[in-house]
N, C-alpha and C positions, 0 to 999 in steps of 0.2 A: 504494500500500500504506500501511494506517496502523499505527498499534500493535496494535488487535486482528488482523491479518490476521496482522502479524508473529508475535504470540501463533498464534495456531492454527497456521503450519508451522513451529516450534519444538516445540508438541504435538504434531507429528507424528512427532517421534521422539521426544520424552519422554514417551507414551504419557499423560499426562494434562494439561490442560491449568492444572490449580492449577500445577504444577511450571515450565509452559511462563510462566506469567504471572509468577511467582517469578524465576525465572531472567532473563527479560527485564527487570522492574523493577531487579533485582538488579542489572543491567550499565549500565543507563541511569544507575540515580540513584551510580552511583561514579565513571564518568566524571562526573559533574553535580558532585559532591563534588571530585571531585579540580582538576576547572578551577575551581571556588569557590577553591581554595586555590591558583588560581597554578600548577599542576603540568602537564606534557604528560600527555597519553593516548598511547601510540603503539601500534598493531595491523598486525603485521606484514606488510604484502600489502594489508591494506585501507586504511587510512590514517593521520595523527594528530590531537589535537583539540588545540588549544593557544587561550590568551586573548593575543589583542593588544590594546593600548592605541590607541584611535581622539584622535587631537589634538582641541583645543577648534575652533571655526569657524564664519562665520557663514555663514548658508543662509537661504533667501526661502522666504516660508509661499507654495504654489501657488494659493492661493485667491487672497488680498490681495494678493499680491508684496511685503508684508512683509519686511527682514531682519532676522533672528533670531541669538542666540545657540547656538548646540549646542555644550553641555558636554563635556569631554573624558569618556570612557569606555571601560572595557575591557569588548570582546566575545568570543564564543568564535570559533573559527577555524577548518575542517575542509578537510584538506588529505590528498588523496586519493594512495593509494600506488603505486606501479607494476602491480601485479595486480589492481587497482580497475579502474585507467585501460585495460589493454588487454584487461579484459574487457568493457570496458562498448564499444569500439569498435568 
């Protein structure tokens, strides 16, 4: 499933699809917003979205065998909730 599919069964109870596409952008780009600033997402049953800080480290380029630097960075983080988990099993 991508975004537009996701879009079209959101339209399927929002009876139009501007709405269905509003809504869905609407919820993507806040979570997006809100881990920009550092903050948890949490959705109860489905999961939460949080940024963890990934340490600096060196790593070999797989072509060359090269090692490399890789900078420390924060990434997002999706950690799935108990009614995620044993629906999806």
């Amino acid at each position: 499933m991508n975004k537009g599919d996701l879009i079209n069964e959101v339209a399927k109870l929002l009876k139009t699809k501007k709405d269905a596409n509003a809504a869905v952008n609407c919820v993507l780009s806040t979570i997006t917003e809100k881990l920009k600033n550092n903050e948890t997402v949490t959705l109860v049953g489905f999961g939460t979205f949080k940024t963890v800080r990934r340490q600096a480290r060196q790593g070999r380029n797989p072509q060359t065998g090269e090692v490399i630097n890789i900078e420390e960075r924060v990434v997002p983080k999706f950690i799935p909730g108990k009614t995620l988990k044993d629906a999806v099993r």
